[in-house]
SERO-4910 file (N, C-alpha, C, O; in steps of 0.05 Angstrom, whole numbers):
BEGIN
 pado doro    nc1    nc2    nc3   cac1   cac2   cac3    cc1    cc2    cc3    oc1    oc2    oc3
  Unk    A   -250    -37   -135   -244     -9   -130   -214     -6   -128   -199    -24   -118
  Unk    A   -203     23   -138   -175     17   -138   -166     28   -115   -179     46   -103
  Unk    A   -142     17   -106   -134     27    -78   -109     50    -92    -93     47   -111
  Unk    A   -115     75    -71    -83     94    -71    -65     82    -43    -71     70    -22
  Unk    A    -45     91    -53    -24     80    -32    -30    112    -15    -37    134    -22
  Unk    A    -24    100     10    -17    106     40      0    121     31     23    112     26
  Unk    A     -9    162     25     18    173     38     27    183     66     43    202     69
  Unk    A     19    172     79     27    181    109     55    150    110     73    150    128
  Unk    A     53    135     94     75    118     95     96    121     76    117    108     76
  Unk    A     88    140     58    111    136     33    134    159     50    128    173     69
  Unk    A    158    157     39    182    173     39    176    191     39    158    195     22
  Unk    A    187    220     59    186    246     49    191    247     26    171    255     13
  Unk    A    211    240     12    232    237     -6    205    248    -29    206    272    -36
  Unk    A    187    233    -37    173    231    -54    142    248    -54    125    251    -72
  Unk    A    142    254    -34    114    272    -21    110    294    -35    132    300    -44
  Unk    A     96    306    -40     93    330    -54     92    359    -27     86    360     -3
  Unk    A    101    378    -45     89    398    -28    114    415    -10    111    430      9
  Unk    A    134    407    -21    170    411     -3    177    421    -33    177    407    -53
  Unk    A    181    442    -30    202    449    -52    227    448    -53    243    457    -70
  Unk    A    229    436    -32    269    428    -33    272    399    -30    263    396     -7
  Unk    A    279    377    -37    292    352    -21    267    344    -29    254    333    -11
  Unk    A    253    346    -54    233    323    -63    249    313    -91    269    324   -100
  Unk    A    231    287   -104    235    282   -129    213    286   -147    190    280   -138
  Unk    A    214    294   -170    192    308   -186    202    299   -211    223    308   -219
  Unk    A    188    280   -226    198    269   -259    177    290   -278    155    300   -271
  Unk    A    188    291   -297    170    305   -314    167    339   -310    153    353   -324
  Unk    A    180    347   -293    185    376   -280    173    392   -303    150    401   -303
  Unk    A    193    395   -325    191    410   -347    157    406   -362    149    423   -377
  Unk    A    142    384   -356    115    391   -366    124    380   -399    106    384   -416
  Unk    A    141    370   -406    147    360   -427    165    338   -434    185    342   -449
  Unk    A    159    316   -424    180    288   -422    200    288   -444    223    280   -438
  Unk    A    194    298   -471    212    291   -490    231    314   -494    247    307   -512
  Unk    A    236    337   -486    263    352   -481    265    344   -456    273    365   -445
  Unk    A    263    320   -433    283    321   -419    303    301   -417    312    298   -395
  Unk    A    311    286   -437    321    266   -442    357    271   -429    371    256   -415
  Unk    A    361    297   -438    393    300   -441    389    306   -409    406    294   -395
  Unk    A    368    324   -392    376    324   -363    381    299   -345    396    295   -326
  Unk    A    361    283   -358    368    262   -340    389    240   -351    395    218   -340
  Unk    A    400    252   -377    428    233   -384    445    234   -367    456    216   -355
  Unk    A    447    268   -363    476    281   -346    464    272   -313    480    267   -296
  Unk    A    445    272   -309    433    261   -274    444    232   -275    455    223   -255
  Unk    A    442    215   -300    452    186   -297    484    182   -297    498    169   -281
  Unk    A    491    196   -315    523    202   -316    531    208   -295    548    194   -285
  Unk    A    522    233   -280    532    246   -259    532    222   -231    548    223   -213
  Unk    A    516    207   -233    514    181   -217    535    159   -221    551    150   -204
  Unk    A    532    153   -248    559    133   -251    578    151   -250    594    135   -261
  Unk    A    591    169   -247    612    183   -253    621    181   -216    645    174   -211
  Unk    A    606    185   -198    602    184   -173    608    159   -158    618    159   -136
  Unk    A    601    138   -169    603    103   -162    633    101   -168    651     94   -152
  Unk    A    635    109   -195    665    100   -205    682    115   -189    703    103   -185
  Unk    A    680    139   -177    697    159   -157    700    139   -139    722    129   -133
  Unk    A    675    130   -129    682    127    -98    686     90   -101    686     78    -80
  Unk    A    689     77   -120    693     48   -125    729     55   -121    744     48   -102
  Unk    A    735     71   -142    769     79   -143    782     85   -122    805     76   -119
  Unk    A    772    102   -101    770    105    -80    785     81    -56    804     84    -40
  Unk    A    768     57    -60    780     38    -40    803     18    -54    809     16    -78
  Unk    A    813      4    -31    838      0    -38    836    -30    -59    851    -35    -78
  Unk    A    816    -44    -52    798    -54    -73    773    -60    -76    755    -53    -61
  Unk    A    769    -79   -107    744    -79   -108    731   -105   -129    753   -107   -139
  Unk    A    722   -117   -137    699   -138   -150    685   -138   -167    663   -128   -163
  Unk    A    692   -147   -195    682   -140   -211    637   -130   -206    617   -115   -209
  Unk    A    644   -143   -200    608   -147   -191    597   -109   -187    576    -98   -194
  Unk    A    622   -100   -172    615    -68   -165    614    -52   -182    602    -30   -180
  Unk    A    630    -61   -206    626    -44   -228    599    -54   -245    596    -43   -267
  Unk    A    584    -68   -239    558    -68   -252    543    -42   -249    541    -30   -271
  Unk    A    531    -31   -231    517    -11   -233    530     13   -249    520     27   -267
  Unk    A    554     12   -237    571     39   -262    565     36   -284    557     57   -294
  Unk    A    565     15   -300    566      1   -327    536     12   -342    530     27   -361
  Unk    A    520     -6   -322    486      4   -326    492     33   -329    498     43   -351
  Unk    A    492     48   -304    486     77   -310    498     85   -333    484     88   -353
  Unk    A    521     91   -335    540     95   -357    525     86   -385    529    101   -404
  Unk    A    510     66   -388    499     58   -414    471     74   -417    468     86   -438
  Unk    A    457     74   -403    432     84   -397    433    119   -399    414    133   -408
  Unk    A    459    130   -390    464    156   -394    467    159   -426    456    178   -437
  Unk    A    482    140   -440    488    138   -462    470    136   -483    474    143   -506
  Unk    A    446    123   -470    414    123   -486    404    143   -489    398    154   -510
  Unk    A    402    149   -465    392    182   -459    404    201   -471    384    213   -478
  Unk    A    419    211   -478    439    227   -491    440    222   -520    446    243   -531
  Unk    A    435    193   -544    422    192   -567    393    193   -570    383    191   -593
  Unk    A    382    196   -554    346    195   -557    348    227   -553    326    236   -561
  Unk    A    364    246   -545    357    270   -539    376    290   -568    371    312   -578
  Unk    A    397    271   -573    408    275   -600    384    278   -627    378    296   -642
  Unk    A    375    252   -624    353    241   -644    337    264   -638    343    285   -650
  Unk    A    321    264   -627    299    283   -623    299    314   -635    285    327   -651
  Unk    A    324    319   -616    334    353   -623    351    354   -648    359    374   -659
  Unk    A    356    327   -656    379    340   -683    400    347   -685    414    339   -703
  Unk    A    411    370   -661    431    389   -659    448    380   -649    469    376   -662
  Unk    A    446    373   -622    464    362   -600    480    386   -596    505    382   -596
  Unk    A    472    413   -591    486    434   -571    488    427   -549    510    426   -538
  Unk    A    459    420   -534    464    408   -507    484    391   -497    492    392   -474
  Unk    A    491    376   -513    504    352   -509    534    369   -510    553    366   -494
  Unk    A    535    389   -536    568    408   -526    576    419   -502    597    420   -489
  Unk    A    550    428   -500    549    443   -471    561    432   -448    578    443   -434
  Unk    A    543    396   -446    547    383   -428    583    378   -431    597    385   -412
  Unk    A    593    370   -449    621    359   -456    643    376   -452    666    368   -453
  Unk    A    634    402   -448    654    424   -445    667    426   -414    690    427   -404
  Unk    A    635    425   -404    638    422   -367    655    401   -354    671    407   -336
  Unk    A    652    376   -363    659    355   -357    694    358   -353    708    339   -347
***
């Protein structure tokens, strides 16, 4: 028999039923237009690491691993959402803001 996990133990974080300060994948009801949101959510992350890595007075190579990941992974995300849509307005959109 299959077991569900214990939500009286999981994270608010992840609970349903809070419309503010949850996480929700798939929001849009359609996984494959949301490629480019969660490019700029990954970007917007490494963009954030690298702020606050620059930030101190130093640092190890080792710390720029995760920037690197995200930064590449944003970069996946952002040709799979190219590919898909064709157009890449989104992606102008995104590049204007920046």
């Amino acid at each position: 028999m299959e077991q569900y996990p214990d939500r009286s133990r999981m994270h608010s974080l992840f609970q349903a039923g809070q419309s503010y300060g949850n996480i929700v994948l798939n929001f849009q009801h359609a996984a494959n237009t949301e490629f480019g949101v969660y490019a700029r959510s990954f970007h917007a992350a490494g963009q954030a690491l690298f702020e606050r890595m620059c930030d101190k007075s130093s640092y190890n190579s080792l710390e720029g691993c995760p920037i690197i990941f995200l930064y590449r992974h944003a970069l996946e995300l952002y040709l799979k959402a190219i590919v898909l849509h064709g157009d890449g307005k989104s992606m102008a959109k995104h590049s204007s803001q920046t």
